[in-house]
Backbone as CSV, one residue per row, in Angstrom:
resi,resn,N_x,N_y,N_z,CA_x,CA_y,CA_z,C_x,C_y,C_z
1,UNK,-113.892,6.001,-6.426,-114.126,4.903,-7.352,-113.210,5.010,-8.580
2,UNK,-112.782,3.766,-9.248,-111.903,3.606,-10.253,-112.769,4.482,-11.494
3,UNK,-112.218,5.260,-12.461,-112.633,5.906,-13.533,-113.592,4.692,-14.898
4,UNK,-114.600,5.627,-15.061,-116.014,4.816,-15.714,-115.800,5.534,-16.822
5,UNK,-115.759,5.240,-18.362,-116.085,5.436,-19.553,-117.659,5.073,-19.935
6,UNK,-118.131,5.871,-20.853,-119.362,5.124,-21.411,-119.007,5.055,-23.252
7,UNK,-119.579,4.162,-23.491,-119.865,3.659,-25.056,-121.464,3.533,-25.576
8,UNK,-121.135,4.785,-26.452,-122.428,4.681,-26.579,-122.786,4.159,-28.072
9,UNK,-123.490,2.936,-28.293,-123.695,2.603,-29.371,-124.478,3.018,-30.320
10,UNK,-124.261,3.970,-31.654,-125.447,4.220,-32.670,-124.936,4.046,-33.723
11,UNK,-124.867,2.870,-33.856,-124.253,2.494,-35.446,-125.639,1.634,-36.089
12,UNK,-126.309,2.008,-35.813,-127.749,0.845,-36.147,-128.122,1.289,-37.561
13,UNK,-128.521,0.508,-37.968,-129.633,0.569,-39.817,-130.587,1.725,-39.342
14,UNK,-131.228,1.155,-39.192,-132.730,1.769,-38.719,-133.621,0.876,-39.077
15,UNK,-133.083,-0.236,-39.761,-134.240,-0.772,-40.691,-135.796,-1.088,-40.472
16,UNK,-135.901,-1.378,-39.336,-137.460,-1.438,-38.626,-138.010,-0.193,-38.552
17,UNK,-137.127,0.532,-38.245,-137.980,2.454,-38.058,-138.276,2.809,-39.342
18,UNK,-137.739,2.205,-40.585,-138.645,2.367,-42.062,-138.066,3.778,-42.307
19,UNK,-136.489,3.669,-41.897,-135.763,5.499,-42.239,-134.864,4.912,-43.226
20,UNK,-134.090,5.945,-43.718,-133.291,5.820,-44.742,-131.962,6.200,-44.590
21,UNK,-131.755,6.438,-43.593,-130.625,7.259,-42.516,-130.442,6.155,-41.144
22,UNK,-129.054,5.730,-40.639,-129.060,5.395,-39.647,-130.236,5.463,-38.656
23,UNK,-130.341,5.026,-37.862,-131.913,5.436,-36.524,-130.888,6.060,-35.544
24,UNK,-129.839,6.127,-35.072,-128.987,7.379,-34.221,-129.025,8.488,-34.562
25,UNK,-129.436,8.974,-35.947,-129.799,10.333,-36.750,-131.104,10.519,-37.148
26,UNK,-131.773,10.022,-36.535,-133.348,10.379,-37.101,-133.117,11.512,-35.936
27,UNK,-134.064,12.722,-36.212,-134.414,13.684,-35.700,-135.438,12.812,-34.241
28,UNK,-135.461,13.619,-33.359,-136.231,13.192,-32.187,-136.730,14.527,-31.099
29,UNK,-137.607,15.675,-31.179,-137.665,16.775,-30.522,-136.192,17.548,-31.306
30,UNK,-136.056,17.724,-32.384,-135.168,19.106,-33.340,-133.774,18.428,-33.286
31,UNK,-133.551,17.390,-33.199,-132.170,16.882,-32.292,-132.029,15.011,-33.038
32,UNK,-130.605,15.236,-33.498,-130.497,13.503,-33.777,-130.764,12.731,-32.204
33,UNK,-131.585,11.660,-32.795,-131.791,11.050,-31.247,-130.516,10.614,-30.683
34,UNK,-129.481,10.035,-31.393,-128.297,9.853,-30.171,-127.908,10.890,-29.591
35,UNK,-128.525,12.163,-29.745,-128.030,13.430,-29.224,-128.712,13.544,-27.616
36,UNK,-129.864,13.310,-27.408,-130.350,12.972,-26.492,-129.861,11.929,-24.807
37,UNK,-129.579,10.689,-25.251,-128.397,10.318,-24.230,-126.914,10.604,-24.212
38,UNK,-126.966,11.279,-25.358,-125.057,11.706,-24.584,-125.495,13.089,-24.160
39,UNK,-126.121,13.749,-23.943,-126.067,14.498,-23.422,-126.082,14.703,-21.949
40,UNK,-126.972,13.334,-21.649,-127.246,12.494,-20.090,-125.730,12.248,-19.824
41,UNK,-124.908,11.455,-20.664,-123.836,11.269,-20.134,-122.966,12.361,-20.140
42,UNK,-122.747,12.848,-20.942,-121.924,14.439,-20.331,-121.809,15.278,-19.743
43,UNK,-123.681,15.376,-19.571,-123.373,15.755,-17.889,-123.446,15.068,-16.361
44,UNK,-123.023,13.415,-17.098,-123.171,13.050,-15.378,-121.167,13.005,-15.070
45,UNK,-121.178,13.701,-13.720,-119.842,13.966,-13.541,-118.993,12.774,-13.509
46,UNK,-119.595,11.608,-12.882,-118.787,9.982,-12.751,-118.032,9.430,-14.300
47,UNK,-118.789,10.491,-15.382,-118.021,9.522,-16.898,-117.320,10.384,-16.783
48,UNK,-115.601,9.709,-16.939,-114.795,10.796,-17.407,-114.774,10.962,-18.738
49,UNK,-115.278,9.856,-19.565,-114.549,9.797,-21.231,-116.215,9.437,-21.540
50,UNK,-116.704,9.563,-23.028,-117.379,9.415,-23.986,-117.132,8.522,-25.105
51,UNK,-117.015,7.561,-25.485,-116.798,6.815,-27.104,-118.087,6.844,-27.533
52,UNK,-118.272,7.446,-28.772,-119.943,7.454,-29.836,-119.302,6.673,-30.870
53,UNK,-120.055,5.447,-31.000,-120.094,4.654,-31.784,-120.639,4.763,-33.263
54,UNK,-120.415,5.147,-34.179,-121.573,5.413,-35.030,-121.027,4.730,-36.944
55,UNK,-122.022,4.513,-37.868,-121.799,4.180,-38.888,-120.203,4.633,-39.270
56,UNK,-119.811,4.476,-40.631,-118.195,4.094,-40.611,-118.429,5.406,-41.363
57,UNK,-119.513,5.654,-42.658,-119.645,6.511,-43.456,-120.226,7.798,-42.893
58,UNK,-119.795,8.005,-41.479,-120.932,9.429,-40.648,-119.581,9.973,-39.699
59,UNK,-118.369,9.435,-39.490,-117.507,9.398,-38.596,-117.258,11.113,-38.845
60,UNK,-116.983,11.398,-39.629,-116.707,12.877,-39.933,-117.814,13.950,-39.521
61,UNK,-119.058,13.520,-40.284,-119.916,14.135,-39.723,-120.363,14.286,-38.055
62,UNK,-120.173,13.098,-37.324,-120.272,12.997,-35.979,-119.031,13.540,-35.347
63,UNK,-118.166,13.474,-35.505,-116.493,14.296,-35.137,-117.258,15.355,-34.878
64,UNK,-117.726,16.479,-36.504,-117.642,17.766,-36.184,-119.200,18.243,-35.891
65,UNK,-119.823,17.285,-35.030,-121.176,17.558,-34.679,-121.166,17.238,-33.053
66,UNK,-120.195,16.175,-32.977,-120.015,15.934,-31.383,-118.604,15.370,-30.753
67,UNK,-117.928,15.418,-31.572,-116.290,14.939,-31.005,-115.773,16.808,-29.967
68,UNK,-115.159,16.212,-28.645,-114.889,17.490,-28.123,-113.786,16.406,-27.139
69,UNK,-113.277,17.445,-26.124,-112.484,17.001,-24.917,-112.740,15.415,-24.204
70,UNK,-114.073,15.828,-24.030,-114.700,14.510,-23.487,-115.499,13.616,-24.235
71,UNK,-116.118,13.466,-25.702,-116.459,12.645,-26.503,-115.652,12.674,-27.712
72,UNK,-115.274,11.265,-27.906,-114.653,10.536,-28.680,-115.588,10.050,-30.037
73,UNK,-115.282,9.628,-31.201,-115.902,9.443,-32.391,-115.251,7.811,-33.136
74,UNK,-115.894,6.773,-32.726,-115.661,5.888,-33.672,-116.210,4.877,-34.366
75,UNK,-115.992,4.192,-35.845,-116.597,3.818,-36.044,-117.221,2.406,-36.237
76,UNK,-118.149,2.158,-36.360,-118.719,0.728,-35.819,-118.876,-0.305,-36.884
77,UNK,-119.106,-1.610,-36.513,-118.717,-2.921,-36.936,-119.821,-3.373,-37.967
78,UNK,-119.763,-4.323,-38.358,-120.555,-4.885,-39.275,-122.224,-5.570,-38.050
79,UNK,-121.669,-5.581,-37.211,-122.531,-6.280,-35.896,-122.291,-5.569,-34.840
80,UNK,-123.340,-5.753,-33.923,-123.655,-4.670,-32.738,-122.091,-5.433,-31.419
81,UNK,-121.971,-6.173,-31.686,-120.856,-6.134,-30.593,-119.618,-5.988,-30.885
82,UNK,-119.634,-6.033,-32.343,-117.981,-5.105,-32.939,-117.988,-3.878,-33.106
83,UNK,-119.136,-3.558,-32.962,-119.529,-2.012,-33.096,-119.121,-1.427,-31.365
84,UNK,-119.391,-2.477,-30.379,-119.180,-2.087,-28.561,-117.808,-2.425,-28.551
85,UNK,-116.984,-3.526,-29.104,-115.748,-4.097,-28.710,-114.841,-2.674,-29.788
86,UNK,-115.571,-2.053,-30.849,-114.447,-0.777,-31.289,-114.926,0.522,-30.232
87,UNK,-115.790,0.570,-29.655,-115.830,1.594,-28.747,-115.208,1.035,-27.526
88,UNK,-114.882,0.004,-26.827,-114.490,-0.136,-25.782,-113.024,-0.299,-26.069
89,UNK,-112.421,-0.921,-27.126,-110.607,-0.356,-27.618,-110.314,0.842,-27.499
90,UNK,-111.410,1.945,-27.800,-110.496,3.393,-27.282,-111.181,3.946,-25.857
91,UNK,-111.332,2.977,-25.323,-111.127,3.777,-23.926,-110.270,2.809,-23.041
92,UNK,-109.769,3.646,-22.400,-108.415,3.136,-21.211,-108.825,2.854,-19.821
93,UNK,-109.959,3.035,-19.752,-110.517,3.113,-18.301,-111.168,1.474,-17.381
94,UNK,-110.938,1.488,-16.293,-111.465,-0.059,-15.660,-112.661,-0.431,-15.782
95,UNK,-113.820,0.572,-15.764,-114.702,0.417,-16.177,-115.599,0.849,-17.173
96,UNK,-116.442,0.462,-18.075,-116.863,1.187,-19.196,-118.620,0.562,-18.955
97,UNK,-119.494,1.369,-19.122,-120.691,2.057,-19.348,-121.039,1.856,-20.905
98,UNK,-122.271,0.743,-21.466,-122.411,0.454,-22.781,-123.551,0.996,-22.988
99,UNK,-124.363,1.560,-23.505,-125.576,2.314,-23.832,-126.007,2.344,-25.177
100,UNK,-127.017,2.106,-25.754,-127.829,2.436,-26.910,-128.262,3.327,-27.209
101,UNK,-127.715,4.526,-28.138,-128.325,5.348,-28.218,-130.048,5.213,-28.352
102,UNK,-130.159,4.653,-29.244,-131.588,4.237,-29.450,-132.672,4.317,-27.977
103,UNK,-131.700,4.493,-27.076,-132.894,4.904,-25.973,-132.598,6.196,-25.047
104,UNK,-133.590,7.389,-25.707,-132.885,8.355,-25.412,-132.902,9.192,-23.871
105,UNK,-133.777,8.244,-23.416,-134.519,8.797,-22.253,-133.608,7.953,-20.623
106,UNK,-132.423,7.845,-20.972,-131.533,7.204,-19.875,-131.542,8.450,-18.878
107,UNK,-131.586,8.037,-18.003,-131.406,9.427,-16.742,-130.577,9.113,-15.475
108,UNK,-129.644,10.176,-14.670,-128.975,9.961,-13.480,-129.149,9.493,-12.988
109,UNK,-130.323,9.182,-12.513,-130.501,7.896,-11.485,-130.884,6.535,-11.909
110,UNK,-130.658,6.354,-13.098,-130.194,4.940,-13.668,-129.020,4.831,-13.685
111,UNK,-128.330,5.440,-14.096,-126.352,5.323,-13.931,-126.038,5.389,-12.829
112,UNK,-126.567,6.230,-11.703,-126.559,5.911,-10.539,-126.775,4.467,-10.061
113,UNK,-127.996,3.854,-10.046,-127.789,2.703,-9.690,-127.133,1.189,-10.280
114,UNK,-126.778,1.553,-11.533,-125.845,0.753,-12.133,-124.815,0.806,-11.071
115,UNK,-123.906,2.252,-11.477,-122.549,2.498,-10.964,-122.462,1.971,-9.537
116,UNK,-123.018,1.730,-8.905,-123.283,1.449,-7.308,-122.672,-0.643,-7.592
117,UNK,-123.093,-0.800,-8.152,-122.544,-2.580,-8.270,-121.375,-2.727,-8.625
118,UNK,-120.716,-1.716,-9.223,-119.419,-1.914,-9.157,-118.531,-2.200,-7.572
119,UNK,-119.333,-2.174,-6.661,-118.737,-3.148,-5.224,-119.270,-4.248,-5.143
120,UNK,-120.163,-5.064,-5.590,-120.423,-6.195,-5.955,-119.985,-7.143,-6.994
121,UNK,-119.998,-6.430,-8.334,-120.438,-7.087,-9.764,-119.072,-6.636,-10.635
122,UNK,-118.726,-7.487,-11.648,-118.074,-7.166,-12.690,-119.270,-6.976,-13.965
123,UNK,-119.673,-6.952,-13.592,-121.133,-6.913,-14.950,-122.245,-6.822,-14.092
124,UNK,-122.770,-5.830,-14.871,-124.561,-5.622,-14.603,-125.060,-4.976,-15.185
125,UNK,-126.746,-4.881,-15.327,-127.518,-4.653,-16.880,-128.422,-3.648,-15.967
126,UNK,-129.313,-2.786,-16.352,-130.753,-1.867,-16.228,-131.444,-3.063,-16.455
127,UNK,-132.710,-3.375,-15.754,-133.663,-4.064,-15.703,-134.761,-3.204,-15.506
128,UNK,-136.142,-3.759,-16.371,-137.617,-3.404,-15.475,-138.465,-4.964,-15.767
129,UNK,-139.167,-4.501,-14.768,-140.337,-6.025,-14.419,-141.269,-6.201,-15.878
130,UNK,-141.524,-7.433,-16.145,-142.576,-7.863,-16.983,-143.714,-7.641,-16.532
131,UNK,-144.666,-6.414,-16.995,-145.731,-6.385,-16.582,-147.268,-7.332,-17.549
132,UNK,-146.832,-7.603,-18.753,-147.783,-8.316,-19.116,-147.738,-9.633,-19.054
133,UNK,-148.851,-10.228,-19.580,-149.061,-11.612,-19.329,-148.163,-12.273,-20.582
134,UNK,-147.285,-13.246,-20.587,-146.624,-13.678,-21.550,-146.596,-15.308,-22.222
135,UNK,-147.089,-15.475,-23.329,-147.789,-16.974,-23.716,-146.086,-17.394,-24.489
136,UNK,-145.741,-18.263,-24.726,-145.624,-19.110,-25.678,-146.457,-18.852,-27.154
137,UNK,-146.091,-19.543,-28.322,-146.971,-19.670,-29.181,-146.512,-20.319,-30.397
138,UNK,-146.998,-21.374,-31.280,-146.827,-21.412,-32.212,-147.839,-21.393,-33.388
139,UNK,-146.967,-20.544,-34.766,-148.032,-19.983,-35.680,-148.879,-19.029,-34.837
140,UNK,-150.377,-19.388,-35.615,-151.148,-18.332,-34.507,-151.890,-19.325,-33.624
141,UNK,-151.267,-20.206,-32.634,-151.885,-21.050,-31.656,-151.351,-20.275,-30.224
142,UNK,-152.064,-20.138,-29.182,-151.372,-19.699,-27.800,-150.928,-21.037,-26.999
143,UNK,-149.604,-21.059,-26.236,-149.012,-21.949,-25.831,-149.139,-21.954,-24.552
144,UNK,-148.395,-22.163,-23.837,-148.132,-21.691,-22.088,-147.746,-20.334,-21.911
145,UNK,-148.348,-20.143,-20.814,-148.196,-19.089,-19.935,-146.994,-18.961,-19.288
146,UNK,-146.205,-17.892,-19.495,-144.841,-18.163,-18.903,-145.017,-17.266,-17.348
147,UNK,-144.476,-17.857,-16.465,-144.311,-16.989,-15.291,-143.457,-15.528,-15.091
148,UNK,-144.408,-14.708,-15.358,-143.794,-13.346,-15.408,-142.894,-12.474,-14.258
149,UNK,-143.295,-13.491,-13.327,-142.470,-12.622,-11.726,-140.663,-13.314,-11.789
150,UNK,-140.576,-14.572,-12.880,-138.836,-14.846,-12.915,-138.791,-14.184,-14.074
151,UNK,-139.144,-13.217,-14.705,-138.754,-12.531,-15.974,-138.495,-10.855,-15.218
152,UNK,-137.368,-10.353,-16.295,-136.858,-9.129,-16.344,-136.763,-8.372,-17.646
153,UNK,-137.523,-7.271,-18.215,-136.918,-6.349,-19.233,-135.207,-6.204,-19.582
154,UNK,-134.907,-6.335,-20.050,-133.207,-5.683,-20.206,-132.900,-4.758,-20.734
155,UNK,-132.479,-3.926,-20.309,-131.605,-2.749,-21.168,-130.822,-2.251,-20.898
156,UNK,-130.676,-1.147,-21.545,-129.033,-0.001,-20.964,-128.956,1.231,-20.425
157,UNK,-128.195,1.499,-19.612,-126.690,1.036,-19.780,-126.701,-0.212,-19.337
158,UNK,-125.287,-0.936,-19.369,-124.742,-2.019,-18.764,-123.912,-1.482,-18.625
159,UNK,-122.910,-2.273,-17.371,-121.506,-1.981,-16.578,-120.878,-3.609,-16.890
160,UNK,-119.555,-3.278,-16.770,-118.399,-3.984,-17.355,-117.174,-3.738,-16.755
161,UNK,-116.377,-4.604,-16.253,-114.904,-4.135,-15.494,-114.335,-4.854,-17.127
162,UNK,-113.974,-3.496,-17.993,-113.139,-3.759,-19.028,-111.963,-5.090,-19.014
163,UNK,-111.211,-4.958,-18.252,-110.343,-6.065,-18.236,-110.851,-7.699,-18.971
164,UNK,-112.089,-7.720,-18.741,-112.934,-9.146,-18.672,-113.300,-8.614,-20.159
165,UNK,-113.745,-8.015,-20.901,-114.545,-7.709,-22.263,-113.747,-8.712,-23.535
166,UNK,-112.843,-8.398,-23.560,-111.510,-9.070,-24.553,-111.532,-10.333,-24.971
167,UNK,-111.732,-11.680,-23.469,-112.385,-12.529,-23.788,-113.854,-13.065,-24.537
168,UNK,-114.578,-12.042,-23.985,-116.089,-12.138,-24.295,-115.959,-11.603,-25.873
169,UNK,-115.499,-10.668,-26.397,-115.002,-10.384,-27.819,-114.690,-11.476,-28.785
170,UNK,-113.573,-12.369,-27.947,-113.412,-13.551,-28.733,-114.256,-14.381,-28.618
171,UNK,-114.736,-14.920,-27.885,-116.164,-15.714,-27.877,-116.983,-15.156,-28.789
172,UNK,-117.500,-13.372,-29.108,-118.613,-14.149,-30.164,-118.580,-14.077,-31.545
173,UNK,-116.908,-13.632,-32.094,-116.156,-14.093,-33.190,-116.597,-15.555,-33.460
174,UNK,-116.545,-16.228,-32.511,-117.006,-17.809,-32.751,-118.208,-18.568,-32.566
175,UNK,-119.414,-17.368,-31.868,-120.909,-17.658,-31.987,-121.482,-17.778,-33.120
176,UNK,-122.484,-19.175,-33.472,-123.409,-18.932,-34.996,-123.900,-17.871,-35.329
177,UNK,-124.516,-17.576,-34.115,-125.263,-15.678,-34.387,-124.795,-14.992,-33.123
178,UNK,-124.977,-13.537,-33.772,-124.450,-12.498,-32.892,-125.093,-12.746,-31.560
179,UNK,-124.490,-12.064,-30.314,-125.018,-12.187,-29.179,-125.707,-11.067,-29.137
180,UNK,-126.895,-11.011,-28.728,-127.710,-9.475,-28.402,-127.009,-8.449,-27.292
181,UNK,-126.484,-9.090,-26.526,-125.586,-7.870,-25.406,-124.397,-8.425,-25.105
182,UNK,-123.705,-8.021,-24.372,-122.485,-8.425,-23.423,-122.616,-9.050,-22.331
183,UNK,-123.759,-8.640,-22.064,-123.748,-9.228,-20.472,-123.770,-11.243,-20.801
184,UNK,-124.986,-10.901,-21.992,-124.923,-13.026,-22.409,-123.429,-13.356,-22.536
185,UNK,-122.012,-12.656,-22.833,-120.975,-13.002,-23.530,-120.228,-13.425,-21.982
186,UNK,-120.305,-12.071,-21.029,-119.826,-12.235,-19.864,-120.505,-13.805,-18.589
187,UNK,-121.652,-13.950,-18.727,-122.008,-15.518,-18.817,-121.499,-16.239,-19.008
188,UNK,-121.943,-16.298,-20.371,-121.108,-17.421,-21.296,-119.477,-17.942,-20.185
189,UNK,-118.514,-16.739,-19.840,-117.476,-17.102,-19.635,-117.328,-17.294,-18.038
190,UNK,-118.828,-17.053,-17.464,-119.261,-17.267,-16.055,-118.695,-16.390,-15.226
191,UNK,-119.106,-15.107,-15.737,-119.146,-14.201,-14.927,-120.670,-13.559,-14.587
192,UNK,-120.736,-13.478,-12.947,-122.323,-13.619,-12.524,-122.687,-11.981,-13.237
193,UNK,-123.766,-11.542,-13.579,-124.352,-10.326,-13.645,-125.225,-9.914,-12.776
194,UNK,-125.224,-8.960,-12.736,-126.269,-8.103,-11.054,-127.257,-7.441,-11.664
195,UNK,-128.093,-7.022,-11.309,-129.201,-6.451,-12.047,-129.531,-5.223,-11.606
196,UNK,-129.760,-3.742,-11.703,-129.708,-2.476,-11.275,-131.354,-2.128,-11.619
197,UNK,-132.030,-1.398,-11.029,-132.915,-0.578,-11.173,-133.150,-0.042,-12.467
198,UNK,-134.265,-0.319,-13.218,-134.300,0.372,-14.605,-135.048,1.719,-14.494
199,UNK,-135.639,2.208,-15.828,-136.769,3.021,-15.447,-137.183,2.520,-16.807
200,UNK,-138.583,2.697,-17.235,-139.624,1.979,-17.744,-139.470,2.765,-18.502
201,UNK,-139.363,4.426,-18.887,-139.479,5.431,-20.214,-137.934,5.733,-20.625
202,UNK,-137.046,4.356,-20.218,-136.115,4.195,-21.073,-135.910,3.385,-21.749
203,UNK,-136.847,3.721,-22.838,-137.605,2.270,-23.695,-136.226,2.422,-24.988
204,UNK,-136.500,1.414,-25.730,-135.634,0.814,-26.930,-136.583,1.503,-28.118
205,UNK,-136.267,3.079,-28.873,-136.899,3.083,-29.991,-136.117,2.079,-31.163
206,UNK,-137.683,1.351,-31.550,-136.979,0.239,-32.642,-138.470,0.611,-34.061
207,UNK,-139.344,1.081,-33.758,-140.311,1.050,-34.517,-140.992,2.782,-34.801
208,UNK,-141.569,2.867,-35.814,-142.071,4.473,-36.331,-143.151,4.204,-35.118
209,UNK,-143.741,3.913,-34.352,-144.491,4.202,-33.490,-144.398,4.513,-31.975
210,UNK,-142.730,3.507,-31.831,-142.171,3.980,-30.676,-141.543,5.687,-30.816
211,UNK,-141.056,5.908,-32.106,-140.828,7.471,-32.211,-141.860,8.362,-31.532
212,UNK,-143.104,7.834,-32.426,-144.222,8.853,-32.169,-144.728,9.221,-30.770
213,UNK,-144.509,7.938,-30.042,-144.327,8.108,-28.723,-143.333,8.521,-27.111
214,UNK,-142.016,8.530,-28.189,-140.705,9.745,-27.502,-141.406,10.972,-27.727
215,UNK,-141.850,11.319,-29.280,-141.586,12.701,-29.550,-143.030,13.027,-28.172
216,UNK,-143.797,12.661,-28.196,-145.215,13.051,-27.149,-144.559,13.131,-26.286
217,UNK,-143.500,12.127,-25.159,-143.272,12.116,-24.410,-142.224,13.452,-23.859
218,UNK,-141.735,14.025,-25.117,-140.913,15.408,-25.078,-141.736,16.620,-24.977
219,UNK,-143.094,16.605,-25.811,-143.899,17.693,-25.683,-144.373,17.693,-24.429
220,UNK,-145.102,16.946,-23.712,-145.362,16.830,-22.746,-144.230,16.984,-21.387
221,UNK,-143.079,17.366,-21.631,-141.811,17.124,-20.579,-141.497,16.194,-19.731
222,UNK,-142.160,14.902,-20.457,-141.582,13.983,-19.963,-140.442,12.949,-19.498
223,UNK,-138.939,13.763,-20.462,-137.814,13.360,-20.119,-137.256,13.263,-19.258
């Protein structure tokens, strides 16, 4: 298979996690949490290269905390997809691997089944099923019931045949608001996306309660 980079994004505020420090550096089990999925990726043998995305004012500190042979250090955008489009400029590779740090619990056999659509797909996302019931609503009124079996979770990684990203870059230079991923950008320019196998405890920490519930999930050895 053609050579896979990953980008891993932790250039985030934190601002919902109520920290005062990026949320890629909050501690998570003794360890900045972006420390946690690159470590998944460094040791899966298919990435040859690493880009860590991280605040502009931490670049030094992240260099000499995790820049080596195989991870790279750069720094990120005012918005989450200039923050992916400066990690995906330094890598050279056909395909690139986008990841959030913010979810630290990515494992081999999610990159595994990503990496596998690269004989199908120029793009594809980690998915898991909607298991709850999901209303509509306005104010505090309940609306319709949305059908939960055409709904999908989204998350990361996502896969990307680099070549195609460049366009999607310029597109959302010219969106009212930022796009939440790549994969909407790669759409946008009608390219189909495939959907890969997720796993469910590779959740999105965004809140002090989702922490509280990694760190359990570490005592317990649940990674």
């Amino acid at each position: 298979m053609e050579q896979c980079d990953a980008v891993i994004v932790a250039a985030g505020s934190g601002t919902r996690l109520g920290v005062t420090i990026p949320k890629a550096f909050v501690p998570l089990g003794g360890k900045p949490l972006l420390a946690h999925s690159l470590e998944t990726f460094i040791a899966y043998p298919e990435i040859d290269r690493i880009v860590l995305v991280v605040p502009a004012g931490l670049v030094d500190r992240a260099v000499d905390t995790f820049a080596d042979d195989k991870v790279a250090v750069v720094a990120g955008g005012a918005e989450r997809w200039e923050s992916v489009r400066n990690g995906c400029l330094a890598s050279d590779a056909p395909w690139v691997l986008v990841h959030d740090a913010a979810r630290p619990f990515v494992t081999a056999s999610v990159i595994d089944a990503l990496l596998v659509m690269r004989n199908r797909f120029d793009c594809a996302f980690t998915a898991t099923p909607v298991v709850d019931t999901i209303r509509t609503f306005t104010g505090d009124t309940a609306g319709k019931t949305v059908d939960r079996s055409k709904l999908v979770r989204v998350g990361t990684p996502q896969l990307f045949r680099s070549s195609l990203l460049p366009k999607c870059f310029d597109l959302a230079a010219t969106l009212p608001s930022p796009p939440t991923d790549e994969v909407f950008l790669m759409q946008q320019i009608g390219i189909p996306a495939g959907i890969a196998r997720g796993d469910p405890k590779n959740f999105k920490i965004t809140t002090k309660e989702d922490l509280e519930i990694a760190e359990g999930m570490l005592r317990l050895g649940m990674k």
